[in-house]
C-alpha positions, 0 to 999 in steps of 0.5 A, spaced: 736 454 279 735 461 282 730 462 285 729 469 282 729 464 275 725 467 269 723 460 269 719 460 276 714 466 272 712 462 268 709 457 273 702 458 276 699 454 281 691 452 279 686 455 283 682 451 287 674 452 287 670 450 293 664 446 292 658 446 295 656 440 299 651 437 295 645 435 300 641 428 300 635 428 295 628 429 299 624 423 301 618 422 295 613 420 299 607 425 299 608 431 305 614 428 307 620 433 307 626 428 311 632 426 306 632 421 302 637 416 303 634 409 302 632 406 295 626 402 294 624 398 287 619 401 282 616 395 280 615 389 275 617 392 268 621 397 271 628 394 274 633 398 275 628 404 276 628 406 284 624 411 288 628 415 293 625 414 300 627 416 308 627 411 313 621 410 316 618 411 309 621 405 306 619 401 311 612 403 310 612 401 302 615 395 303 610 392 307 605 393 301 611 392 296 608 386 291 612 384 285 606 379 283 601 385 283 595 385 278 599 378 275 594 372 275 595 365 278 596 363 271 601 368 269 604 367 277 605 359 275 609 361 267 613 366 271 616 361 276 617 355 272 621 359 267 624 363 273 627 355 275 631 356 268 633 363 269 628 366 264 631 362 258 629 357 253 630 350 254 631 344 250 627 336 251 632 332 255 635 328 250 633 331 243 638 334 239 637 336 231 640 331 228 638 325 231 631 328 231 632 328 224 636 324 222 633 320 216 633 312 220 629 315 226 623 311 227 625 306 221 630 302 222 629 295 222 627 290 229 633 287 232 640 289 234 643 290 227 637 295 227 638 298 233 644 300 231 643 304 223 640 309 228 646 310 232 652 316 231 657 312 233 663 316 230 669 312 235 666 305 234 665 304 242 658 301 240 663 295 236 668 295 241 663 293 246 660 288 243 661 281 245 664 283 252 658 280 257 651 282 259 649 290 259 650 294 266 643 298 267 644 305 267 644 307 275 638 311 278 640 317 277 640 322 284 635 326 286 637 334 287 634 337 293 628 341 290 626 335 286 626 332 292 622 336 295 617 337 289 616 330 290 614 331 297 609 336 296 606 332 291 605 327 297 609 322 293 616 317 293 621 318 290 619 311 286 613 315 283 612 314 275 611 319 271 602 317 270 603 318 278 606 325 277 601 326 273 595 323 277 597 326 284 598 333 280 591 333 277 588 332 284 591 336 287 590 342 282 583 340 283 583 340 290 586 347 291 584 350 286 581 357 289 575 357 286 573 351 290 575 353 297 572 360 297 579 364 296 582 361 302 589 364 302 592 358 305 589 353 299 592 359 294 599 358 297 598 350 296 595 351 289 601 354 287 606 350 290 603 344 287 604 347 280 611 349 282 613 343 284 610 339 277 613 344 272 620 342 276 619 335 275 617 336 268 623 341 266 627 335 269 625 330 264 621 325 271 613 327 267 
């Protein structure tokens, strides 16, 4: 091709628009005019949404940032026992709609022959195991390390039944309630770690 082509009229080369820099947001803390270059959290009920801060002014908010803020211990309590599951429902351990409902539950008669009306047992293994020797027991089941740690709090073994569980909480509760220690900060942190440490066993079937 030529280069003195009428093709070549035809070509045009864009061109290229220079752009301002954009300049960094100003910092939004009162009278402050350094840029804002650090994001720093609204609040509870406003997640995603952030305040525009420089260095030295995020740090300040974030000393006195408190997510718990004009929440009262009791709505502190419910946020972290569903904060334990994530925020969803959850189900009893060991229900399901149709055993709970089903039309023998609480009916069938005494005995094993009794015992079994109840039973789904869609495959036969309940048949196929009778006759085969004594029962094995269930091995105990392994503690996680936050239930192990809810246990120490409650200054209990591991061993503890379910009314120990109960008993302990109640005492604790009473114990270091804020009302009847005068609002002693380190009483309140116990308060609520007594009442975090119940609802996980509870939500994990122990009480």
């Amino acid at each position: 091709m030529k280069l003195d082509s009428k093709y070549f009229d035809r070509i045009r080369t864009k061109r290229r628009v220079e752009r301002p820099e954009r300049s960094a947001p100003t910092c939004q803390w009162d009278g402050c005019e350094e840029n804002a270059v650090h994001r720093a959290p609204v609040g509870r009920n406003a997640e995603g949404q952030y305040f525009m801060f420089c260095f030295e002014h995020v740090k300040e908010y974030n000393k006195g940032y408190n997510y718990f803020s004009g929440l009262s211990d009791g709505e502190i309590a419910r946020y972290q026992k569903e904060a334990i599951t994530g925020h969803r429902p959850t189900w009893t351990i060991g229900v399901n709609k149709a055993s709970k409902n089903g039309p023998a539950q609480g009916t069938a008669r005494s005995g094993t022959a009794g015992a079994n009306q109840r039973i789904r047992d869609p495959f036969g293994f309940v048949e196929q195991g009778k006759g085969r020797g004594p029962r094995m027991e269930p091995r105990a089941r392994k503690l996680k390390t936050l239930e192990a740690k809810a246990y120490d709090t409650l200054g209990l073994a591991a061993t503890a039944t379910a009314q120990d569980i109960k008993t302990a909480y109640k005492a604790l509760v009473k114990k270091h309630h804020p009302d009847a220690n005068g609002g002693d900060r380190g009483s309140e942190e116990r308060f609520r770690a007594v009442i975090q440490a119940y609802q996980l066993l509870k939500q994990a079937g122990f009480c």
